[in-house]
C-alpha positions in Angstrom: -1.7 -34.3 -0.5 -2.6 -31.0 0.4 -4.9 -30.7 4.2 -6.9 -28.1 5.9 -6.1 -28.4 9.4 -8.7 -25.5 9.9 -12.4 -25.9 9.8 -13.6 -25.7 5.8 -15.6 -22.6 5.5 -15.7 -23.1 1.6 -15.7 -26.2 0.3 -15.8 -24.8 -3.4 -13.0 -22.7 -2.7 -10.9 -25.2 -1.0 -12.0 -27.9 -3.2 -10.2 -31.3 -3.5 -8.8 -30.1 -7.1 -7.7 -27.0 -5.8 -6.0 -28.7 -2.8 -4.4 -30.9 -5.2 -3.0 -27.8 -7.1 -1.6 -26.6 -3.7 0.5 -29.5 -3.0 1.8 -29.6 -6.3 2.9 -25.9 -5.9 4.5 -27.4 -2.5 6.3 -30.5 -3.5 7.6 -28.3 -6.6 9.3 -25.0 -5.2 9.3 -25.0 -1.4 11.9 -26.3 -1.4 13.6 -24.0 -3.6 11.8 -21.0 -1.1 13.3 -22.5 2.0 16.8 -22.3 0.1 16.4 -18.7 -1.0 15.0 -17.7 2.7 18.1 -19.1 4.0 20.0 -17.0 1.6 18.4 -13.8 2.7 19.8 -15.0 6.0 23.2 -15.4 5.1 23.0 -12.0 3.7 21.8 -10.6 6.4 25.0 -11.6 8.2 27.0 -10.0 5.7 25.3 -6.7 6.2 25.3 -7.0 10.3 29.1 -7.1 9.4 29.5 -4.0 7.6 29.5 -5.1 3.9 27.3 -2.9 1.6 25.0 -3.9 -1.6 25.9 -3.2 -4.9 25.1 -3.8 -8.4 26.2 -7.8 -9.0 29.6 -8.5 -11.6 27.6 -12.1 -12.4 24.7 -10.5 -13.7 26.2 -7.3 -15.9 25.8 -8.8 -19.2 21.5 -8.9 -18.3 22.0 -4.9 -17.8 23.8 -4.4 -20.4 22.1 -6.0 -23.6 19.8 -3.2 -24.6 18.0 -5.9 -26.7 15.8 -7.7 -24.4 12.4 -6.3 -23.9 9.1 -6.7 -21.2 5.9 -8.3 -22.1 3.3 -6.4 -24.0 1.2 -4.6 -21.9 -1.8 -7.0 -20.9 -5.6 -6.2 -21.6 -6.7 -3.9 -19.2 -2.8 -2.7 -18.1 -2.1 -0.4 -20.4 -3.5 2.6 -18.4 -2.4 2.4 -14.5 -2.5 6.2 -13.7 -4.4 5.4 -10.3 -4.8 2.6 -8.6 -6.7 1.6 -5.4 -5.2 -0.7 -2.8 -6.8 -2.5 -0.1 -7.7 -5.9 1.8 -9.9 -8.7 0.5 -13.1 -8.2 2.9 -16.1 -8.0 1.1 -17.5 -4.5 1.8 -13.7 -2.8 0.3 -13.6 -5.5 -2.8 -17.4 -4.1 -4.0 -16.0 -0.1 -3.0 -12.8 -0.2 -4.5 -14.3 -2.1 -7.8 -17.2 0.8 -8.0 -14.4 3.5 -7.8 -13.5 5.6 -10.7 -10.2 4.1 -10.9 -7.7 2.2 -13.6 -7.3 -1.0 -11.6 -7.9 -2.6 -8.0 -5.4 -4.2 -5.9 -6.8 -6.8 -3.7 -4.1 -7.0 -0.6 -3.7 -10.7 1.1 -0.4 -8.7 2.5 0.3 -5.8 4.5 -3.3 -4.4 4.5 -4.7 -7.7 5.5 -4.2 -10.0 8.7 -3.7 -13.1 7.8 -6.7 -15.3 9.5 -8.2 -18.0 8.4 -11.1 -17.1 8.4 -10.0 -13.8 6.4 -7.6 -15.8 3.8 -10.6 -18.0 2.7 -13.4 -15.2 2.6 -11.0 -13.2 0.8 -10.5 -15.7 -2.2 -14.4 -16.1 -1.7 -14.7 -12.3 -2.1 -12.6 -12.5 -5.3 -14.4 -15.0 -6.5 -17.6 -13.8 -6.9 -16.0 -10.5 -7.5 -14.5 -11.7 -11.0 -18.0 -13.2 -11.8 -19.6 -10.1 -11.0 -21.8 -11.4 -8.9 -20.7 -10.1 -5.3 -22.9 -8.6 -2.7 -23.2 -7.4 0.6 -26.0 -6.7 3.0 -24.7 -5.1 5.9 -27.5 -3.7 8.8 -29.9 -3.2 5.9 -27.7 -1.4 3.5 -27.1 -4.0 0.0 -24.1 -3.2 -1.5 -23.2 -4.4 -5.1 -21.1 -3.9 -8.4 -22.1 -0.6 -10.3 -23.6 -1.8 -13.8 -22.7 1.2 -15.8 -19.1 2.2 -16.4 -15.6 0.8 -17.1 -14.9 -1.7 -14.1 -11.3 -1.8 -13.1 -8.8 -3.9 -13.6 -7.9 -6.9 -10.9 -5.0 -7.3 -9.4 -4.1 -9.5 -6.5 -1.0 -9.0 -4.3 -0.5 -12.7 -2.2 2.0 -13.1 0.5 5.8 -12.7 0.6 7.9 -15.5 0.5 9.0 -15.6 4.2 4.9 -16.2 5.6 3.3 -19.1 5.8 0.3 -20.6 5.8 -0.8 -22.6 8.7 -4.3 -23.2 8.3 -3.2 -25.9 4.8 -0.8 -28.5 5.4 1.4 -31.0 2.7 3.3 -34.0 4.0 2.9 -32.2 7.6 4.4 -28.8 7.0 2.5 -25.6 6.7 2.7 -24.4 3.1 4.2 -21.3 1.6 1.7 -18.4 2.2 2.8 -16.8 -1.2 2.1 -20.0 -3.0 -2.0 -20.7 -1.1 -2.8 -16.9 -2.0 -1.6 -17.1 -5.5 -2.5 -20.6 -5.9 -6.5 -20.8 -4.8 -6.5 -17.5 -7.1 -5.0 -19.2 -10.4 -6.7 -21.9 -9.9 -10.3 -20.5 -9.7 -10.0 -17.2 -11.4 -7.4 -17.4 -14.3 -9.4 -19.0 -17.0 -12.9 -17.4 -17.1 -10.9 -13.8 -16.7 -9.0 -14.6 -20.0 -12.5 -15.7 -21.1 -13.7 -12.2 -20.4 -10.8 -10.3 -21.9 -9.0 -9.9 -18.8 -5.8 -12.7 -17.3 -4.3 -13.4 -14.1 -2.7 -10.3 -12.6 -0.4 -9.7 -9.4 1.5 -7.6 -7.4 4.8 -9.5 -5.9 5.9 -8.3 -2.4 8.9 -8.0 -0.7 11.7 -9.7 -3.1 15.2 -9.7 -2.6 16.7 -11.2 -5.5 16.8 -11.4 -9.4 16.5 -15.7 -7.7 13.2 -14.7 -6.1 11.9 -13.5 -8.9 12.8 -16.1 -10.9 11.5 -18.7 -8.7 7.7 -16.7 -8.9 8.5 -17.2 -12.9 8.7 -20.8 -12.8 5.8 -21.2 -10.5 3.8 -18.7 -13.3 5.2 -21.3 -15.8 4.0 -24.4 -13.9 0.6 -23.3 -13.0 -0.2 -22.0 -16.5 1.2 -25.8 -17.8 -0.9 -27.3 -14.9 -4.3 -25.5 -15.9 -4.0 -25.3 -19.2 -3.6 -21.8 -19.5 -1.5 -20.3 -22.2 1.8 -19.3 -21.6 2.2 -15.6 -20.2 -0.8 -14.9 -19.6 0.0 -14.2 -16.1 1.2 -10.6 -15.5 3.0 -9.7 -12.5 4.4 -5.9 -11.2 7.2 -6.4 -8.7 7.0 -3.8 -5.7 10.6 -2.6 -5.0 10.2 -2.5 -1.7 13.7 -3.5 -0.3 17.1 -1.8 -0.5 19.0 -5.1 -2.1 16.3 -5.3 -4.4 16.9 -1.8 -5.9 20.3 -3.4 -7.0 18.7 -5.8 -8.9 15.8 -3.9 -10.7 16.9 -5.1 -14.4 17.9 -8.5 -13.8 13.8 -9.0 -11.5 12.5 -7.7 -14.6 14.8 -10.1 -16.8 13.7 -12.9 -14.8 10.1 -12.0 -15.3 10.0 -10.8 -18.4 7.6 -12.8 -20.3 4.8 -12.2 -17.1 6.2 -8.5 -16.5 4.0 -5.7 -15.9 6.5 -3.2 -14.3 7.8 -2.6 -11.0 6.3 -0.5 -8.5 8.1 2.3 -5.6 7.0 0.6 -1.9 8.1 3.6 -0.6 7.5 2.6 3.0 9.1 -1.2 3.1 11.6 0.0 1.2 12.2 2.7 3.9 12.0 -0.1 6.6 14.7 -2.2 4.8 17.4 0.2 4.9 16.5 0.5 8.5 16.1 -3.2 8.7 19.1 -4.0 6.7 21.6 -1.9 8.0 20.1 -1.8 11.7 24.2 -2.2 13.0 25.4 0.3 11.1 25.8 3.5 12.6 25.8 5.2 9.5 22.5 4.4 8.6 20.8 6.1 11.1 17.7 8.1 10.1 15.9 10.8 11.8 12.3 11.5 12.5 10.0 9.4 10.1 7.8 12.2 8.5 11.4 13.7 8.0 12.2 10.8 5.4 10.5 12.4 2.5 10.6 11.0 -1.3 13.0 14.1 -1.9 15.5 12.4 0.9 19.1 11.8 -1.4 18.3 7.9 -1.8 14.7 7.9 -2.0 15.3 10.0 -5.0 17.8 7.7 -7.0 15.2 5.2 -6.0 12.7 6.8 -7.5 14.4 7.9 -10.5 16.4 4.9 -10.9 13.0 2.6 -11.1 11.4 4.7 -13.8 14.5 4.5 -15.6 15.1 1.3 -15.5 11.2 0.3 -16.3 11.1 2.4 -19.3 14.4 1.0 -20.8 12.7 -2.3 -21.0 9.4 -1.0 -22.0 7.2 -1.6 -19.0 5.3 0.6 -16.7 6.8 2.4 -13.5 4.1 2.4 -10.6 4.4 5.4 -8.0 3.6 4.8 -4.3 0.4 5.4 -1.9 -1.0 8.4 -1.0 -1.5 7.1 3.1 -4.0 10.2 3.3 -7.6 9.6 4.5 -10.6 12.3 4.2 -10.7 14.3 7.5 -14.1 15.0 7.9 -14.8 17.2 11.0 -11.7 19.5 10.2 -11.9 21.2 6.6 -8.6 23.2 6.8 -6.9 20.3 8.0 -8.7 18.2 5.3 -7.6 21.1 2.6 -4.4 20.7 4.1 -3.9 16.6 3.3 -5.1 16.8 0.2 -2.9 19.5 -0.9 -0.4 17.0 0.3 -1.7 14.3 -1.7 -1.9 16.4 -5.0 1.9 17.8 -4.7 2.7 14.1 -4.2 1.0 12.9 -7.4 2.5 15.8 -9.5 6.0 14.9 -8.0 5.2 11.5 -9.5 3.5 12.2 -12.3 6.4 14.8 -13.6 9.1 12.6 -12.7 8.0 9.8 -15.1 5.8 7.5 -13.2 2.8 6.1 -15.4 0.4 5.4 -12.2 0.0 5.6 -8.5 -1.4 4.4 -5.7 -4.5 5.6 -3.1 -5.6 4.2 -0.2 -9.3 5.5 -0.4 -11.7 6.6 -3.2 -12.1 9.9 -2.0 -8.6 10.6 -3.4 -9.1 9.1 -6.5 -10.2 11.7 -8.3 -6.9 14.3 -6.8 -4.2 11.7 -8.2 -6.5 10.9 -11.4 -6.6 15.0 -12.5 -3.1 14.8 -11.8 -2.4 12.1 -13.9 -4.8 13.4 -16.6 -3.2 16.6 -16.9 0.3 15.9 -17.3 -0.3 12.4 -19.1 -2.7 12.6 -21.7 -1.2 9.5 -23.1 -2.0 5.8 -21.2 1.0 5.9 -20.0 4.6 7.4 -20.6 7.1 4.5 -20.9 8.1 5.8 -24.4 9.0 9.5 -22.5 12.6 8.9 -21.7 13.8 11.0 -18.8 17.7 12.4 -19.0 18.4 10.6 -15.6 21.9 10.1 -15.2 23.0 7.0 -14.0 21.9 6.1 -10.3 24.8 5.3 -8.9 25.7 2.4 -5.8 26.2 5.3 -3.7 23.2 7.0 -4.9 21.1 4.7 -3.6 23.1 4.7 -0.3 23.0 8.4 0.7 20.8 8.7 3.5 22.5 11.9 5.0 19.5 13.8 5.9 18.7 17.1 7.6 17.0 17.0 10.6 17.1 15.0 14.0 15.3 12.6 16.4 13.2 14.2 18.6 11.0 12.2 21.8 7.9 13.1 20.3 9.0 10.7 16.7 9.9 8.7 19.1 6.4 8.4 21.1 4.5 8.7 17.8 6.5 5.2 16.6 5.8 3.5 19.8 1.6 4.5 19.4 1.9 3.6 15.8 3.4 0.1 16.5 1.4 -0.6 19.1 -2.1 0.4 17.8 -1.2 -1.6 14.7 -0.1 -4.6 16.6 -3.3 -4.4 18.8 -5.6 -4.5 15.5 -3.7 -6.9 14.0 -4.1 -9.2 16.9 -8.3 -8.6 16.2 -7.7 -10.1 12.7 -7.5 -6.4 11.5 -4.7 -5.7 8.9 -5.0 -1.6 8.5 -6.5 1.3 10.7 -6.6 5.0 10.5 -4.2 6.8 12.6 -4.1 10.1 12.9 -5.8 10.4 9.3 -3.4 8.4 8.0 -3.9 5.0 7.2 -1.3 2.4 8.5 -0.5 -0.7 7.8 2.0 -3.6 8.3 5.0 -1.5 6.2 4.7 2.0 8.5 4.1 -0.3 11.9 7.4 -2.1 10.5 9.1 1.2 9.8 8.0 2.7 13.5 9.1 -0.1 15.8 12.8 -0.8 13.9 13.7 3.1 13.9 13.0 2.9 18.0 14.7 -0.9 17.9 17.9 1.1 16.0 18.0 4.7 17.7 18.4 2.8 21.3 20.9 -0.2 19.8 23.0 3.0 18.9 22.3 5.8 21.9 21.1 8.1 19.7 20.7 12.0 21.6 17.2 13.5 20.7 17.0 17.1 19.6 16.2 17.7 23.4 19.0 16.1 24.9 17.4 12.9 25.7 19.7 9.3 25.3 17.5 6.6 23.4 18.0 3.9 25.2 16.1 0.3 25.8 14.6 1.6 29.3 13.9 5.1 27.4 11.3 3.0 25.1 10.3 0.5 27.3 9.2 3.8 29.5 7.4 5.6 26.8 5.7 2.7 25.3 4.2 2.0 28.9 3.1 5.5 28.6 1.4 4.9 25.3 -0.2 2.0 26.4 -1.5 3.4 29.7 -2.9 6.0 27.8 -4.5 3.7 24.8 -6.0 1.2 27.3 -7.9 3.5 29.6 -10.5 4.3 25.9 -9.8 0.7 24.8 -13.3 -1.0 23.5 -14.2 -4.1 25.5 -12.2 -7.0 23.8 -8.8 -5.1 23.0 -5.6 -6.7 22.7 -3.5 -4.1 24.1 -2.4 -6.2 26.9 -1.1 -8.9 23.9 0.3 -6.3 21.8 1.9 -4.5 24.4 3.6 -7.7 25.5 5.0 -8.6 22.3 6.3 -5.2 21.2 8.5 -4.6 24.4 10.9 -7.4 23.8 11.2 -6.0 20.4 12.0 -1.9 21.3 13.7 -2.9 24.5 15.8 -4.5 21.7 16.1 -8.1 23.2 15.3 -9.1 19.7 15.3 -8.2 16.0 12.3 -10.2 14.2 12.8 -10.0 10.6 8.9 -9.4 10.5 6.8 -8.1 13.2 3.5 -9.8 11.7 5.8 -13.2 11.7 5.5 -13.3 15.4 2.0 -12.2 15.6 1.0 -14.7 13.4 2.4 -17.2 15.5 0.0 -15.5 18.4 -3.3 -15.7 16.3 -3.1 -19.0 14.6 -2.1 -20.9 17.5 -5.2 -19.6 19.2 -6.9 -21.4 16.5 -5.1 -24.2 15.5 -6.7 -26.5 17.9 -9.9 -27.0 16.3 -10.6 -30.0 14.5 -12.6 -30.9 11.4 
């Protein structure tokens, strides 16, 4: 049996027949998770060792059979061309659901921090979100669902595979965080949606494998046998957000095929895993971060490769986010940003993708003219591109122009550590420097520092990266930060935990692993 070792702060959400469901989930595939996370470890190995990915021998007959096919696109799925991303707290579920947008997707991942208190409001918020009924009174101001207009689509992205959730234990062992988020949602959601012409719809995080994938299929099969829910009604868009993964596009969507609903470009964990993966190989050495553009050599064969591949099997192709936010008190810097945004869209748009992502409403309406010009259609699966074949070392060319200079290197160290320091305050996404951040660019920041020093990398002035360089500058940074700090900041804490990471005494696989650790033993001693 499933436990709270938390205080209940739902009992309808965490009911004892939902609780029930949970420890079913448990007993049936953690153990398969635990097998595949170990896997990802042995891999890892391989890579630390010089071995490369490439497209599998075992799996070339999957890639090869030109007969097998996606699911049909789902109620409510067949027009993507913008989509709004963002956490589960009630004031950005009622915003993003009143913007003029195709579909919503509700983050319990890299926009969101992982509290319990914000894991169980969140499947509150979505609750009462689905039944239309959410509102909000905050210091006098009542926010609610528009009545008028198309709402959009749902679509909820739950944790990867290697987090965990603390706060619900089965048989004495915390439970997959991957299987809580999708599992509380299922449970309570997926029958009145396909009531009201809608069905259970996600976003999968972080896979490495065609087995990852398939694993998230039989848990789909399971819980729709469990709750009496037709077969493939579930609908799930896999975000190719890793570097192995992008070896194994076809046979992820072969796995899911009967639940497809595409693939996605996470443009900036998929950036952090060729860091992460290949952090030992001098080779793989990258420059700058704002210098890693979508028009870098393997970003490209990513991108084209994805749309390629999504098309061939009759599914849609999801762009990335546009990280921009509004800058108000600057209008040729604002004019400036959203120029950005709208040459990113059209780079999107005319490359094949059949949506994208925003971070905030205001740039809804950019990426939706975009989208409206150059696809009239709902999407453009059937509009094959003459992409060549994407090639192993395609995918593998990251020989970029331009250098490392201090100032990427003091801009990584502020990123990761004002991140960290919000995180720690249960906060899972900030604007910085009008952009907004979240766990994948914080990820992205602190391994490129964590590799330039493993490797002595020379900045463009002549400076030697080394451990004591960053330990140095992000002492600066923090000096700096603390001294206009609020009253209740977790610098102190964040700064802490990120030295032993740049000074390189240690590689976590996740930052926001560790800093769970920090925030839910801080709360793990209450009782109920």
């Amino acid at each position: 049996m499933a436990t709270t070792t938390l205080p209940i702060i739902d009992s309808e959400i965490l009911s004892g027949a939902a609780l029930k469901f949970l420890a079913a989930l448990h007993h049936n595939f953690d153990a398969t998770r635990q097998q595949l996370l170990a896997d990802r470890r042995e891999r890892q190995r391989s890579f630390d060792n010089g071995e490369l990915p490439h497209f599998r021998e075992d799996t070339k007959s999957i890639r090869n059979d030109k007969s097998w096919r996606c699911a049909p696109l789902a109620a409510g799925l067949k027009d993507r061309r913008v989509e709004i991303t963002g956490p589960t707290d009630r004031k950005m579920v009622i915003n993003a659901l009143n913007s003029d947008v195709s579909t919503y997707m509700a983050d319990f991942e890299d926009s969101n921090c992982p509290t319990w208190e914000n894991m169980v409001q969140g499947q509150r918020n979505l609750f009462d979100a689905v039944r239309g009924t959410i509102e909000l009174n905050l210091n006098g101001k009542v926010y609610r669902l528009r009545r008028e207009g198309k709402q959009p689509t749902l679509l909820v992205r739950p944790r990867g595979w290697h987090m965990v959730e603390r706060g619900v234990t089965v048989d004495g062992q915390p439970m997959s965080g991957s299987l809580f988020d999708f599992g509380l949602f299922f449970f309570h959601n997926a029958s009145y949606l396909l009531e009201h012409g809608r069905g259970p719809y996600f976003y999968l995080p972080k896979l490495e494998s065609s087995e990852e994938a398939r694993l998230w299929n039989d848990v789909f099969l399971f819980a729709q046998k469990y709750c009496s829910i037709p077969r493939g009604s579930i609908r799930a868009t896999v975000l190719i957000e890793t570097i192995v993964a992008a070896f194994e596009m076809e046979e992820i969507l072969y796995e899911l095929r009967e639940h497809s609903a595409g693939l996605n470009c996470g443009r900036w964990d998929y950036l952090f895993s060729v860091i992460k993966k290949f952090r030992e190989n001098p080779n793989f050495i990258l420059p700058d971060r704002q210098l890693v553009t979508m028009h870098s050599p393997f970003m490209d064969a990513y991108v084209k490769h994805l749309i390629k591949v999504c098309h061939k099997r009759g599914t849609h192709a999801m762009g990335g986010m546009a990280a921009q936010i509004p800058i108000k008190d600057n209008e040729d810097a604002n004019k400036a940003a959203m120029e950005r945004v709208y040459n990113d869209k059209l780079r999107e748009v005319t490359a094949g993708h059949d949506g994208t992502w925003v971070a905030h409403p205001a740039l809804a309406k950019i990426a939706k003219d975009v989208f409206d010009k150059h696809m009239p259609t709902d999407n453009q699966i059937e509009v094959k591109r003459d992409y060549e074949d994407i090639s192993e070392a395609d995918l593998l060319n990251v020989q970029l122009k331009g250098q490392v200079s201090t100032e990427g290197v003091r801009s990584n160290l502020e990123v990761a550590l004002r991140y960290t320091e919000s995180w720690l305050r249960g906060q899972g996404c900030l604007a910085i420097h009008h952009l907004m951040e979240d766990a994948a660019t914080a990820e992205v920041s602190r391994s490129q520092v964590w590799q330039w020093a493993r490797h002595g990398v020379t900045t463009k002035e002549g400076v030697v990266i080394t451990a004591a360089y960053n330990e140095r500058t992000l002492d600066t940074v923090y000096a700096e930060l603390v001294r206009s700090a609020p009253v209740g900041h977790r610098f102190e804490d964040a700064h802490r935990y990120l030295r032993e990471i740049v000074t390189g005494k240690f590689f976590p696989e996740f930052i926001t692993s560790g800093l769970y650790d920090i925030i839910s033993s801080e709360t793990s001693s209450t009782k109920l």
